[in-house]
GUMAR-771120 format. One line per field, with one value per residue (C-alpha): x, y, z. Coordinates in steps of 0.001 Angstrom, whole numbers, plus 500000, padded with zeros to 6 digits. Example, Ala and Ser with C-alpha at 12.3 -4.5 7.8 and 13.67 -1.06 7.14 Angstrom:
BEGIN
x: 512300_513670
y: 495500_498940
z: 507800_507140
This chain:
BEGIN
x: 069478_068706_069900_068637_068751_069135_069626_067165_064511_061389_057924_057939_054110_053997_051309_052439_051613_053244_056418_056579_055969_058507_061515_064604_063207_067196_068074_065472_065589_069874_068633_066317_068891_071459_068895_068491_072023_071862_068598_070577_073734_071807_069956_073325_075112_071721_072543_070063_067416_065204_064806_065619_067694_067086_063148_063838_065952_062873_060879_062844_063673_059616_059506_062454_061567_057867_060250_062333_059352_057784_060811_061560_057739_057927_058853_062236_060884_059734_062955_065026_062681_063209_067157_067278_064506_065897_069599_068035_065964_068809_070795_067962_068019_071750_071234_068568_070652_073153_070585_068466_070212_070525_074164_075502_078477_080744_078875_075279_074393_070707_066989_064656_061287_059890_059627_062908_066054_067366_070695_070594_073825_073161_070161_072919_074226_072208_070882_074119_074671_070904_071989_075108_073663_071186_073471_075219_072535_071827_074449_076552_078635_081793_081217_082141_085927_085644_086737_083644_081649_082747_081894_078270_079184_082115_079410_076682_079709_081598_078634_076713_080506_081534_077985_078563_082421_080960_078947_081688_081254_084859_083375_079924_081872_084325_081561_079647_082866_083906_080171_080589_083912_082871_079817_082437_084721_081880_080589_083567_085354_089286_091640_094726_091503_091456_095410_095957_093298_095140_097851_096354_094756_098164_099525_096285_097234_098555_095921_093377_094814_095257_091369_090719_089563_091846_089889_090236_093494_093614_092296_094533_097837_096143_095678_099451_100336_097320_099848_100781_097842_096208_093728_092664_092330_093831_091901_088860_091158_093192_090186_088445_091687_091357_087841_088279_091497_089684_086746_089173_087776_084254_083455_082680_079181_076106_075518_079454_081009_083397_084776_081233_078905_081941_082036_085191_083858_083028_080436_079369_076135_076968_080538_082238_079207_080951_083563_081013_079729_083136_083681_080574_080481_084410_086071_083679_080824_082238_083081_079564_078571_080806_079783_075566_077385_079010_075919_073966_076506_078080_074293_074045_076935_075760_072220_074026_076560_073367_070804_070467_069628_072651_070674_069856_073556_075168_072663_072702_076602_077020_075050_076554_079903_078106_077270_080412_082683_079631_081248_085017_085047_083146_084783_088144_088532_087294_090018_092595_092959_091427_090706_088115_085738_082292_080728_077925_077839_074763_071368_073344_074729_072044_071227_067736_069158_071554_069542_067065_069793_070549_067410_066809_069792_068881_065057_066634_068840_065754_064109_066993_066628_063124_063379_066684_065574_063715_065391_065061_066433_068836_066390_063680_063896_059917_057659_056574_059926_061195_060552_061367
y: 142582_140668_141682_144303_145649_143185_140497_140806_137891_138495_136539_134149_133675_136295_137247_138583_141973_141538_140306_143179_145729_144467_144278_146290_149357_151189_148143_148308_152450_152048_149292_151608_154621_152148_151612_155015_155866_153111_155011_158367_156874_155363_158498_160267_157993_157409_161046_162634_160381_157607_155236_152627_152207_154254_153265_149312_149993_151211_148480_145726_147433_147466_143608_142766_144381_142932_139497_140857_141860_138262_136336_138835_138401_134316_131767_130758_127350_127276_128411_125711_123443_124945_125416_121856_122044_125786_124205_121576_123942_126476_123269_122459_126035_126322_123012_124831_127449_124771_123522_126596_129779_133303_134311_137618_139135_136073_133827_131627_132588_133582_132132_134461_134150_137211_140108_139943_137861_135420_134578_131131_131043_134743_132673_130018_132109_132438_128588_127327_129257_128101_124716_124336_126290_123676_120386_121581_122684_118910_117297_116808_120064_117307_115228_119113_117957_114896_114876_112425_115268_117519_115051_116700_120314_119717_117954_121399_124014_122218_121026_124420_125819_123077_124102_128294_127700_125962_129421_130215_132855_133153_135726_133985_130496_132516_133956_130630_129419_132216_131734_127943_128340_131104_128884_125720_127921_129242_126093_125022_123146_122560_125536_123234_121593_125687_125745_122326_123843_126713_124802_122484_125792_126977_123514_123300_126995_125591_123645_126685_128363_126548_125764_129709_131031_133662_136470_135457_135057_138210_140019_138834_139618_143329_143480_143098_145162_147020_149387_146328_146860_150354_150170_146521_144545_147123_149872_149891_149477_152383_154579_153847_154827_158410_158397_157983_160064_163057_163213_164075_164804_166113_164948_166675_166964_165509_164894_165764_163071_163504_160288_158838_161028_161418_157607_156874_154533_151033_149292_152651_151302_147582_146630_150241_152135_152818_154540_156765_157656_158548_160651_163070_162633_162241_160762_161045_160450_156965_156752_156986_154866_151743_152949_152067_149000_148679_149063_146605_143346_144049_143864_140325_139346_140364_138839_135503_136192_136688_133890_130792_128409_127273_127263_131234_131423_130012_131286_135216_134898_133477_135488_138864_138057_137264_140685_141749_140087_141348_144893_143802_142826_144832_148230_146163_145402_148939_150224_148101_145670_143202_141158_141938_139235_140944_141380_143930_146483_145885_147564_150347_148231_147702_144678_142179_139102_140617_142755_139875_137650_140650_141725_137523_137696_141000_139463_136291_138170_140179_136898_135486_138434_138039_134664_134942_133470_130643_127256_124185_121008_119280_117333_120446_121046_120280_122637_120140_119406_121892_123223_127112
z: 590499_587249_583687_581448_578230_575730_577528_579924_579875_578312_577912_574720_574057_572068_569345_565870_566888_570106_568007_565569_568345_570128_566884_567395_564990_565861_563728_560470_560800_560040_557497_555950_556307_554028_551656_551455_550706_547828_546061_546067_544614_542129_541475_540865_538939_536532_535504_538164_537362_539108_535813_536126_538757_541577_540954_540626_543955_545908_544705_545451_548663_549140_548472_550304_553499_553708_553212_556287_558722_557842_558617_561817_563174_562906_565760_565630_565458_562115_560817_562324_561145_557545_557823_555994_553607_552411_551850_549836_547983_547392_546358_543634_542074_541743_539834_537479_536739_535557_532662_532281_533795_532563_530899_531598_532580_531881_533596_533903_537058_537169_536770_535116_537187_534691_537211_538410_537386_540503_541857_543873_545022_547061_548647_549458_551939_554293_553660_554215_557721_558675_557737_559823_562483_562688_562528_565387_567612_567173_568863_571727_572997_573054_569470_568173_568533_566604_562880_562648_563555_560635_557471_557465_557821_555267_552769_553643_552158_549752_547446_546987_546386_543604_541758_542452_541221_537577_537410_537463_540289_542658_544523_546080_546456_548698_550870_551333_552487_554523_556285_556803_558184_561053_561897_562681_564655_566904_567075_568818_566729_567765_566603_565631_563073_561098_561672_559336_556889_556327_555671_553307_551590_551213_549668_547320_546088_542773_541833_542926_540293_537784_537762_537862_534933_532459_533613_537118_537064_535741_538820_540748_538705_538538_541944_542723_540328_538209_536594_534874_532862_533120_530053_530701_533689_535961_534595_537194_540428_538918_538072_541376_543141_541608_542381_546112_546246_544572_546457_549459_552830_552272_548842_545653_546556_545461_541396_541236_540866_537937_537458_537449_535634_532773_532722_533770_536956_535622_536867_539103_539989_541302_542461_542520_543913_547160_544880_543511_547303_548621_545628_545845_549898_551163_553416_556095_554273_553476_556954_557936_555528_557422_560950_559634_558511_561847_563735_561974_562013_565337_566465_565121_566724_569976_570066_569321_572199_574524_572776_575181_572617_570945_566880_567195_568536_565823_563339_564801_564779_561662_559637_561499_560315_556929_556642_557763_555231_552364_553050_553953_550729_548831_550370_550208_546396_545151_547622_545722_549151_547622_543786_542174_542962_542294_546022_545593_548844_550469_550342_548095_545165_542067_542427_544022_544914_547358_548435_549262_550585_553301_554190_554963_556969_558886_559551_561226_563337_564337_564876_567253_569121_569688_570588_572391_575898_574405_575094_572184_572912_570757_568672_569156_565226_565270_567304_569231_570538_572572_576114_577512
């Protein structure tokens, strides 16, 4: 009896119509449900009003999922021939925004392209993951366990991070690393390699911080201790603690949200909108929430699991646990867990270049899947060069 379900092996030679018949619409339905969630949170915390964020959110939501269908509906192929060209290109913007980028909110992290206002180093996060995904679908299983091996993959993280960290932006730097690291574990890179990086990580601490910024620093004092300073760095954590604690186990309802609509919530409609959503919905709305969540990046995980070419592995993978750690954190640091870093929830938070960075991600995993029992050889990167 041979396999079904998702892993059961289709016909490739597909046509576009074939491909977008045949997309996982479970998965865009729970991306459109999270979307959703993020219009009526914005609606409530704007006052009960769509201007001008709950309207801005269904446009860029409009844009962005076009973006997502495209990318979704395309052979494999051309991505992998791309993952290069789109590091280099994300590489070139994040050195624009060094000479010419937007300043706000402590830091020079945006181009303004007029209709909207883009973040480069959200792009870099799935470029980087393409990238590295690529590099090791090019070479031998056994080079993998060389420290030769790693002097590319190394030079694909760290640069993009240097130029993110002048920004200065702790929070995106951590997630491009975070992504580059769970690409060279599945890869297959030796553990006791990650076990000697941890411990150089812990030996570099001291010079980590010292090159953190005051505020930074700040954030992470208040979240040891944000009683330490209730009305100025620990004021949000402490605020968004109350928040969550008061909207006990079914919420205050919808448009009640006390802490929010009275203004007490800082930034209610990027970082802490999650706060604002377990206050008016409860503990089990939030709960829901996570399970969407849930659905979507265990879902990447598992089409790179089942993919039998080794790029759409690493790049399905990847980019699931991408997604994951975009909500670990997010839900993480408004729940006091974690700093304050400045990870927008996704698909809910205000916000266009996240949201475009994770509807990218979500149309590539639809794309592995699509593609999943297509082989490519090692050097396949052209479309000319591969064989099923």
């Amino acid at each position: 009896m041979g396999k079904t379900g998702m892993f059961a092996p289709r016909h490739n030679d597909k046509t576009w119509w074939q491909r977008l018949i045949g997309l996982n619409w479970f998965i865009v339905l729970l991306v459109c449900g999270l979307a959703s969630v993020g219009v009526a949170m914005l609606y409530s915390v704007s006052g009960g009003t769509y201007e001008p964020y709950a309207a801005a959110h269904i446009q860029r939501f409009a844009l962005s999922f076009a973006v997502m269908i495209v990318i979704a509906t395309t052979d494999i192929r051309v991505w992998m021939s791309l993952s290069y060209p789109a590091w280099f290109f994300g590489l070139i913007l994040l050195v624009v925004v060094e000479f010419i980028g937007h300043t706000g909110m402590g830091g020079q992290r945006w181009l303004d392209l007029g209709f909207m206002r883009l973040q480069p180093s959200e792009l870099m996060k799935v470029a980087v993951v393409m990238a590295m995904a690529r590099y090791f679908h090019g070479i031998d299983f056994n080079k993998v366990k060389s420290l030769k091996s790693l002097i590319i993959p190394v030079f694909l993280v760290a640069l993009p991070i240097l130029l993110v960290l002048r920004q200065p932006d702790l929070g995106t730097s951590l997630m491009i690393l975070a992504g580059g690291i769970v690409v060279i574990f599945l890869a297959g890179v030796p553990r006791w390699l990650f076990i000697v990086g941890a411990v150089l990580a812990l030996v570099a601490t001291p010079i980590a911080w010292s090159a953190l910024k005051d505020y930074q620093k700040s954030r992470v004092i208040t979240f040891m201790n944000p009683e330490s300073d209730p009305y100025g760095a620990g004021y949000q954590i402490i605020q968004s603690k109350i928040a969550i604690g008061s909207g006990g186990m079914s919420g205050k309802g919808f448009l009640q949200g006390t802490q929010s609509h009275l203004k007490f919530l800082p930034e209610m409609r990027t970082d802490f909108i999650f706060t604002a959503q377990v206050e008016e919905f409860g503990l089990v709305g939030g709960a829901v929430l996570l399970a969407l969540y849930m659905l979507v990046f265990s879902y990447g995980v598992l089409i790179g699991v089942g993919c039998r070419n080794h790029y759409g592995r690493l790049l399905a993978s990847g980019l699931g646990f991408t997604l994951f750690l975009y909500t670990l954190i997010n839900v993480g640091m408004v729940m006091g867990l974690m700093p304050v870093v400045g990870v927008p929830l996704p698909l809910v938070s205000y916000g266009g270049s996240a949201m475009l960075t994770y509807m990218i991600a979500v149309g590539l995993i639809l794309c592995v899947a699509t593609n999943r029992h297509m082989t490519i050889a090692p050097k396949g990167a052209s479309l000319f060069g591969f064989k099923r």
